[in-house]
Backbone as a chain_set.jsonl record, in Angstrom:
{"seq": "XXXXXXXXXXXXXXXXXXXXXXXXXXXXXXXXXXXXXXXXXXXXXXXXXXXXXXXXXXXXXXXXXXXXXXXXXXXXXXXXXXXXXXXXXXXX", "coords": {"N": [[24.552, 3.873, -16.796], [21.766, 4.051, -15.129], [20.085, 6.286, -13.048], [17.846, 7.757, -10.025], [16.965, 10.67, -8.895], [16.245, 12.309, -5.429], [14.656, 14.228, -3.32], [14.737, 15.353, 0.588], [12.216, 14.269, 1.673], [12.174, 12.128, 0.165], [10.732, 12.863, -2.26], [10.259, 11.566, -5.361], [12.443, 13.617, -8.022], [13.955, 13.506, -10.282], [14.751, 11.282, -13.214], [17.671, 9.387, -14.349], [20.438, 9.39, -16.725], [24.038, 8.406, -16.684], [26.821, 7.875, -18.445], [28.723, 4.842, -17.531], [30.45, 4.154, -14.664], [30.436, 6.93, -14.519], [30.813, 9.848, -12.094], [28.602, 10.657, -10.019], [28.298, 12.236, -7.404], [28.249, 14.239, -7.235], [25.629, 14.716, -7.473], [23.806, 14.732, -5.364], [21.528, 13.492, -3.45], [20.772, 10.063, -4.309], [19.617, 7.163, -5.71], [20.583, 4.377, -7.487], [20.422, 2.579, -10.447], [17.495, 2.495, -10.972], [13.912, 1.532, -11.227], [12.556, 0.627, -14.45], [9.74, 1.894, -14.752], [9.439, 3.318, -13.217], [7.169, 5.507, -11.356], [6.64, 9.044, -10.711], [4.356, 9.848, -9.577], [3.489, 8.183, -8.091], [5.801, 6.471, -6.571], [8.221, 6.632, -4.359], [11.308, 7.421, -2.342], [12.576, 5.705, 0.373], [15.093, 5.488, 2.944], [16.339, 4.572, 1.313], [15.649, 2.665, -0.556], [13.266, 2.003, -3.113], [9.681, 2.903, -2.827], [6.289, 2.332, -2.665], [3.344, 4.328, -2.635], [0.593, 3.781, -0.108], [-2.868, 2.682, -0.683], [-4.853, 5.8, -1.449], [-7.121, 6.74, 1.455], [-9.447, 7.931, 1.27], [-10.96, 10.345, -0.142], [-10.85, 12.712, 0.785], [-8.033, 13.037, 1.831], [-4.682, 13.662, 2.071], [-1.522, 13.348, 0.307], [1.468, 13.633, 2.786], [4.39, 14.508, 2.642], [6.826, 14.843, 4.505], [5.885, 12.96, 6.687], [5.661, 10.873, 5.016], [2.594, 9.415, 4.476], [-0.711, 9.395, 4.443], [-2.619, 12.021, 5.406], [-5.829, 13.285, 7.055], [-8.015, 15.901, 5.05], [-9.39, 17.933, 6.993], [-11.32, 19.784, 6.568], [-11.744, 20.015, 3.46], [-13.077, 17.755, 3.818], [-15.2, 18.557, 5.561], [-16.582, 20.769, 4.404], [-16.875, 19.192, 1.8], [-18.837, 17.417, 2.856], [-20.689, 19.818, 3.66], [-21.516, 20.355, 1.447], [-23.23, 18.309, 0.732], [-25.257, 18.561, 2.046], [-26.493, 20.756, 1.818], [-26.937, 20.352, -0.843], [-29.157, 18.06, -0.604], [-31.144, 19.539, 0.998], [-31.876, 21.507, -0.653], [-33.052, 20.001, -2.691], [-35.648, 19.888, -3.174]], "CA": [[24.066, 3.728, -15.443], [20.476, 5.03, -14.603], [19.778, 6.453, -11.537], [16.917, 8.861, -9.67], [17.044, 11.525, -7.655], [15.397, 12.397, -4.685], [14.854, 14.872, -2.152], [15.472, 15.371, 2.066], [11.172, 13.994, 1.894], [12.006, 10.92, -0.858], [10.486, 12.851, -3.506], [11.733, 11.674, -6.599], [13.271, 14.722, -8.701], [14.103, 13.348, -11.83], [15.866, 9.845, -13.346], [18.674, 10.399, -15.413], [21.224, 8.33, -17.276], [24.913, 8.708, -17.37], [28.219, 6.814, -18.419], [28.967, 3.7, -16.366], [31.781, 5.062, -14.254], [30.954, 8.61, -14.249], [31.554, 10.433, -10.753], [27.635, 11.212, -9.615], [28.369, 12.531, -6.349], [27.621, 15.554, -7.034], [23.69, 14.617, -7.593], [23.407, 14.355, -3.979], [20.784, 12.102, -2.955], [20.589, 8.989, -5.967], [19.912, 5.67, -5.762], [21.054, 3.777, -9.103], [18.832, 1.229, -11.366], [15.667, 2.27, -10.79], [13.101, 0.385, -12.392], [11.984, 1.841, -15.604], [8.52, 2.066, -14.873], [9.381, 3.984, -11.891], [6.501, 6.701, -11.229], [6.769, 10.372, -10.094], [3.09, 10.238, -8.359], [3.4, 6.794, -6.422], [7.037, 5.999, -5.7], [9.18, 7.777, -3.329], [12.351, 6.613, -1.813], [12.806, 5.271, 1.67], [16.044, 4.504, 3.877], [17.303, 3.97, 0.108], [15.353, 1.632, -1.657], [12.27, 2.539, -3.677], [8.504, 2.541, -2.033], [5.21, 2.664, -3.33], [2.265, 5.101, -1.586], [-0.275, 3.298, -0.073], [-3.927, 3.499, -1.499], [-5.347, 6.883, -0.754], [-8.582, 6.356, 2.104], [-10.891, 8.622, 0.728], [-10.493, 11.847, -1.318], [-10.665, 13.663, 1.487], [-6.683, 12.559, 2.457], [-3.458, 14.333, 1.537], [-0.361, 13.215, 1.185], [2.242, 14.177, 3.636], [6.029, 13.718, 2.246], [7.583, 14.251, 5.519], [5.477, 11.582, 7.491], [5.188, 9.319, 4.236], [1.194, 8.949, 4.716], [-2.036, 9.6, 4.378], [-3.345, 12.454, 6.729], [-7.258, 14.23, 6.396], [-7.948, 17.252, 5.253], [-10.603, 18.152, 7.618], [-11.33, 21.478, 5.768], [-12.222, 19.503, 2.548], [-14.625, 17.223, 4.158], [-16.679, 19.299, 5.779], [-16.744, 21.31, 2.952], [-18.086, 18.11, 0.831], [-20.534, 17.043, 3.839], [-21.987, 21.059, 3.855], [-22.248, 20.743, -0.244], [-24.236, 17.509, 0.102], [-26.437, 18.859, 2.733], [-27.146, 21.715, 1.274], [-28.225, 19.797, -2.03], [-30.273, 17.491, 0.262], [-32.244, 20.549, 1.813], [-32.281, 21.95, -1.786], [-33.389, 19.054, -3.863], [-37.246, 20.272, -4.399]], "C": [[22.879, 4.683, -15.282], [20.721, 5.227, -12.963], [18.516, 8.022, -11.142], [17.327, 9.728, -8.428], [16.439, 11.952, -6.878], [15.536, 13.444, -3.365], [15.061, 14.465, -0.634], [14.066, 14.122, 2.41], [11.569, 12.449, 1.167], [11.284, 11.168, -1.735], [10.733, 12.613, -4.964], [12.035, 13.07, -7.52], [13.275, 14.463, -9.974], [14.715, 11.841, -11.941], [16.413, 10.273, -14.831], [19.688, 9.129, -15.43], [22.436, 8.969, -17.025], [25.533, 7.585, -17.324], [28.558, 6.244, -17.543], [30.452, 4.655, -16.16], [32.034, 6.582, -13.982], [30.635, 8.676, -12.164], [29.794, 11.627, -10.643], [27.193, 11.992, -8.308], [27.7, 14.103, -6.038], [26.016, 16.468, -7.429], [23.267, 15.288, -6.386], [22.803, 13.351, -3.734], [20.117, 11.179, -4.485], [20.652, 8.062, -5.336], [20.042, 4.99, -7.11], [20.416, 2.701, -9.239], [17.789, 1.614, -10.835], [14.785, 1.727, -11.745], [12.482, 1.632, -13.681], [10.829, 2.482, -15.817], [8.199, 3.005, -13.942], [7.954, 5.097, -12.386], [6.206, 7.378, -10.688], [5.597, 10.563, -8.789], [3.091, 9.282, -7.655], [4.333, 6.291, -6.235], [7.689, 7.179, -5.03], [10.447, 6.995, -3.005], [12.29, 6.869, -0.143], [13.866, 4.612, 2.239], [16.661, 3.85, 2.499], [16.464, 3.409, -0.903], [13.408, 2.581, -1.988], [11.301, 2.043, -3.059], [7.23, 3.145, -3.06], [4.26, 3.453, -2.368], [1.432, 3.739, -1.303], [-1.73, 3.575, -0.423], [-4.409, 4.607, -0.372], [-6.598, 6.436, -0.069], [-9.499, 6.709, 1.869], [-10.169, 9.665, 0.267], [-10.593, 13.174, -1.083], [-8.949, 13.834, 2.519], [-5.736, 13.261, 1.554], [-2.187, 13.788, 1.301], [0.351, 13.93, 1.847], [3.515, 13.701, 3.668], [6.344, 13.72, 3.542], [7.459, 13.004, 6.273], [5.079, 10.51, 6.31], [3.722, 8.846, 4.545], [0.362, 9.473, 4.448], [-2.379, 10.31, 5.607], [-4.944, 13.239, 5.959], [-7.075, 14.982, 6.634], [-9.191, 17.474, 5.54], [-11.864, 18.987, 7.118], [-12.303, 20.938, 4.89], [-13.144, 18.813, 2.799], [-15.729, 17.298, 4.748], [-16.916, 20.186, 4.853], [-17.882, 20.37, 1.72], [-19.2, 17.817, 1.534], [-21.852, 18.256, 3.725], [-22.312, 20.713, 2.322], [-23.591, 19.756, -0.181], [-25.511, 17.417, 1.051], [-27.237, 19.568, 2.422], [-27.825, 21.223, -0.119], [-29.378, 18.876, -1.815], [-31.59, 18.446, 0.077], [-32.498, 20.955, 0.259], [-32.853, 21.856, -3.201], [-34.506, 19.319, -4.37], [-36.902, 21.375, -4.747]], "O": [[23.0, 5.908, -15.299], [21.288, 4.588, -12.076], [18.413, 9.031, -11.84], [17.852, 9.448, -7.35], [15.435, 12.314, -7.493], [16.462, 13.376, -2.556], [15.521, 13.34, -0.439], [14.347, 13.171, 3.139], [11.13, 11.51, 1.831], [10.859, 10.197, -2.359], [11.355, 13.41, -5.666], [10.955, 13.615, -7.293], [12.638, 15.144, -10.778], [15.118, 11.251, -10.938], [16.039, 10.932, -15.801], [19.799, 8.219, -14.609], [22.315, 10.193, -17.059], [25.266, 6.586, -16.656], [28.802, 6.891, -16.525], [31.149, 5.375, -16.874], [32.987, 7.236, -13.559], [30.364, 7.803, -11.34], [29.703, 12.806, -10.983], [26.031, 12.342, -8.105], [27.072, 14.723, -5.18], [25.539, 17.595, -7.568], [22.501, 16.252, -6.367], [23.369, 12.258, -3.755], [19.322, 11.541, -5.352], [21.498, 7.877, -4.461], [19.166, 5.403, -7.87], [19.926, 1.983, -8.368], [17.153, 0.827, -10.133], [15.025, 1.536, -12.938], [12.169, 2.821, -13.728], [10.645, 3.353, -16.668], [7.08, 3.484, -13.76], [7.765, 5.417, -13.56], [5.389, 7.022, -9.839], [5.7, 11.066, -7.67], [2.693, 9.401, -6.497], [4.12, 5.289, -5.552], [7.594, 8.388, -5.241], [10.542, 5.862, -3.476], [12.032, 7.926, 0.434], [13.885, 3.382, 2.216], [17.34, 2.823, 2.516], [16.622, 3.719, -2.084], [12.73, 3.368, -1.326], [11.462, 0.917, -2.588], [7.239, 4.054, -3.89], [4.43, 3.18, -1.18], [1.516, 2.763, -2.05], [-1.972, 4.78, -0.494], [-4.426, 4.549, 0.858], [-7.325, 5.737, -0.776], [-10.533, 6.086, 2.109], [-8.947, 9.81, 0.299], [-10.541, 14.199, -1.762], [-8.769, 14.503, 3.537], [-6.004, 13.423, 0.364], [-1.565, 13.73, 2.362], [0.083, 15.122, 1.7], [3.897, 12.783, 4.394], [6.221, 12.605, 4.051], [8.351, 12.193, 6.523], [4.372, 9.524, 6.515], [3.694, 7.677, 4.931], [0.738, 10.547, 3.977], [-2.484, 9.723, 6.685], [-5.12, 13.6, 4.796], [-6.451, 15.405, 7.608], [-10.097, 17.326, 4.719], [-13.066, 18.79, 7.297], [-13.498, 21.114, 5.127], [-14.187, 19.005, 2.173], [-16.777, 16.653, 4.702], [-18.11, 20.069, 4.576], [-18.939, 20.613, 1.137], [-20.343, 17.89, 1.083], [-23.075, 18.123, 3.698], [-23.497, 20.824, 2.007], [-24.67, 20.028, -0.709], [-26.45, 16.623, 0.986], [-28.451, 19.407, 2.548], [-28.95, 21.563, -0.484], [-30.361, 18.822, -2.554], [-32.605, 18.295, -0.602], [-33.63, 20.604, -0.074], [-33.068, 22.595, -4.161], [-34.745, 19.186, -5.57], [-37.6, 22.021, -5.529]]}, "num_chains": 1, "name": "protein.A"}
């Protein structure tokens, strides 16, 4: 029996095999069969069943396990806007 584990957020943790019949309770949070392809950076678990992220909006976005989404990091993109102003003004 496979199964993954997952945190309070739906991070997954790890996926781990044992003996059909063993007594996993004391994982805590598992959902059993996960697909084999499962992957650490774009699935999560939701309300049980496995979820994929949605695509990131720009590469100025974070995820955010608790709210499951995409929020901006404001910080970072004015940060990139001053770099590409400043190479503007600094191009001759």
């Amino acid at each position: 029996m496979r199964y993954a584990q997952y945190d309070e957020f739906g991070r997954i943790a790890c996926v781990g095999s044992a003996p059909d019949g063993s007594d996993i309770s004391n994982l805590g949070r598992v959902i059993l069969d996960p697909p084999s392809d499962i992957d650490f950076n774009e699935n999560y678990i939701f309300e049980g069943a496995l979820k994929s992220r949605s695509p990131r909006p720009s590469p100025h976005h974070e995820w955010d396990w608790p709210t499951k989404s995409w929020l901006p990091n404001l910080d970072a993109a004015r940060e990139s806007q001053r770099k590409a102003w400043n190479a503007w003004r600094d191009r001759e």
